[in-house]
C-alpha positions as CSV (number, residue, x, y, z in Angstrom):
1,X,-12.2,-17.6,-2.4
2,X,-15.3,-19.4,-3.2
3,X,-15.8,-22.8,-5.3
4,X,-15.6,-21.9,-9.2
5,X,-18.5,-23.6,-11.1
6,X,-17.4,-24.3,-14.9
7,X,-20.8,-25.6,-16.9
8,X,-19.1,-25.4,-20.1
9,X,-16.1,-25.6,-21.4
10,X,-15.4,-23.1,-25.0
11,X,-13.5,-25.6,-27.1
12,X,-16.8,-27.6,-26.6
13,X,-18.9,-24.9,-28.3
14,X,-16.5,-24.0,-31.0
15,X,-16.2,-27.3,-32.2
16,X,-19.5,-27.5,-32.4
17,X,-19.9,-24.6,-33.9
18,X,-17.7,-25.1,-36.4
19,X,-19.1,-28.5,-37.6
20,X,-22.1,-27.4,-38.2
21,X,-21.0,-24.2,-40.0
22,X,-18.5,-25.3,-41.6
23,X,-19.7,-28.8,-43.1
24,X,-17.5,-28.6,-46.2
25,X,-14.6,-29.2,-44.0
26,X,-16.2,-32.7,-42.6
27,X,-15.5,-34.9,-45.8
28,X,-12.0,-34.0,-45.8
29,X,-12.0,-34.9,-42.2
30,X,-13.7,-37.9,-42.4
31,X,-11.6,-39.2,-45.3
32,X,-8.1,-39.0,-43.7
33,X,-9.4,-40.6,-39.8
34,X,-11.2,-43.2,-41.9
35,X,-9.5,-43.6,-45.0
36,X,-12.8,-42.9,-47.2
37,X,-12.7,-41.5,-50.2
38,X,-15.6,-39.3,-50.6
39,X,-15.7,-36.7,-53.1
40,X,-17.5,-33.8,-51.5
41,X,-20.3,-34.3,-53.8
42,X,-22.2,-36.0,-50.8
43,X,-24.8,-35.0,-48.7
44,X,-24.4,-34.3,-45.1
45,X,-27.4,-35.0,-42.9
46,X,-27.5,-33.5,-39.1
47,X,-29.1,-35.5,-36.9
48,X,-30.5,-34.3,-32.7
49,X,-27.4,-33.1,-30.8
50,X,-29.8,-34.2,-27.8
51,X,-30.0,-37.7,-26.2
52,X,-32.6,-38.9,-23.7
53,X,-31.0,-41.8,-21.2
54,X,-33.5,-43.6,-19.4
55,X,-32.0,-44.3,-15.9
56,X,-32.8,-47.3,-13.7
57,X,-34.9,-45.1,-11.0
58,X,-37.2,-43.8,-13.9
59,X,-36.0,-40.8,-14.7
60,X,-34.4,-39.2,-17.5
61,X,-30.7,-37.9,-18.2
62,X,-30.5,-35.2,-20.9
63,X,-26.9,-35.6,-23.3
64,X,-25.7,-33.3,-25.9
65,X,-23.4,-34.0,-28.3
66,X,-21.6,-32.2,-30.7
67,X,-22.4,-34.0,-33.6
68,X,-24.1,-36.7,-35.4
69,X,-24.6,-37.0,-39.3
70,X,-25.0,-39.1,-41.7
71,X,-22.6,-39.1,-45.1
72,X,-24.8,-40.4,-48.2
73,X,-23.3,-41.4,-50.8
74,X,-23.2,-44.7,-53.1
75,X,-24.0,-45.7,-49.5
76,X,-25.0,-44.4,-46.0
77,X,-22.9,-44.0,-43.1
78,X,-23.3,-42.4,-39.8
79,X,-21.0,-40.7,-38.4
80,X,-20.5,-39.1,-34.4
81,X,-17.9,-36.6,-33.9
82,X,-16.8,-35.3,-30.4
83,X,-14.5,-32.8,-28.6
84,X,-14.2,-33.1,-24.7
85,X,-12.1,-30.1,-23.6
86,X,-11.4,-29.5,-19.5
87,X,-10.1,-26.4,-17.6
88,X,-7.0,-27.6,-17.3
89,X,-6.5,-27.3,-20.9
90,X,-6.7,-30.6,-22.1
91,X,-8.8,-31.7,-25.1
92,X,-10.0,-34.9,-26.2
93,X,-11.5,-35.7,-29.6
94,X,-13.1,-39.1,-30.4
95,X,-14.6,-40.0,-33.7
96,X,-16.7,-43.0,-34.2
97,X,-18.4,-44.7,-37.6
């Protein structure tokens, strides 16, 4: 049998997917992993999914994430949201502030 190349894994995509179509379901999210208390009422501002990484031989390295927003409110914060999934069915999601 020959080598299997996997370029992207689904959960990836869905959660992707579903951040950005579903961005009503973000303040709840962000209010119980970061204790907030945002009332929905805020605005919800996508930023690039795509990140350019200079490397030290000159060139660049193309990332994608699967989200980046901003929450503003009485304040601003950013916000990066991420789901790692591999073929062995293991899923990792990391959120930062």
């Amino acid at each position: 049998m020959g080598d299997v190349k996997i370029t992207s894994a689904p959960y990836d995509d869905v959660f992707r997917t579903l951040l950005n179509d579903c961005s009503c379901l973000i303040i709840p999210e962000i209010n119980e992993v970061f204790g907030e208390k945002y009332t929905g009422k805020e605005k919800i501002i996508f930023s690039p999914n795509e990140h350019f990484l200079n490397q030290q031989d000159g060139n660049e390295d193309e990332r994608i994430t699967d989200t980046n927003f901003k929450i503003q409110g009485k304040e601003t914060k950013k916000y990066h949201l991420e789901c790692q999934s591999g073929i062995d069915n293991s899923m990792l999601v990391r959120f930062f502030e």
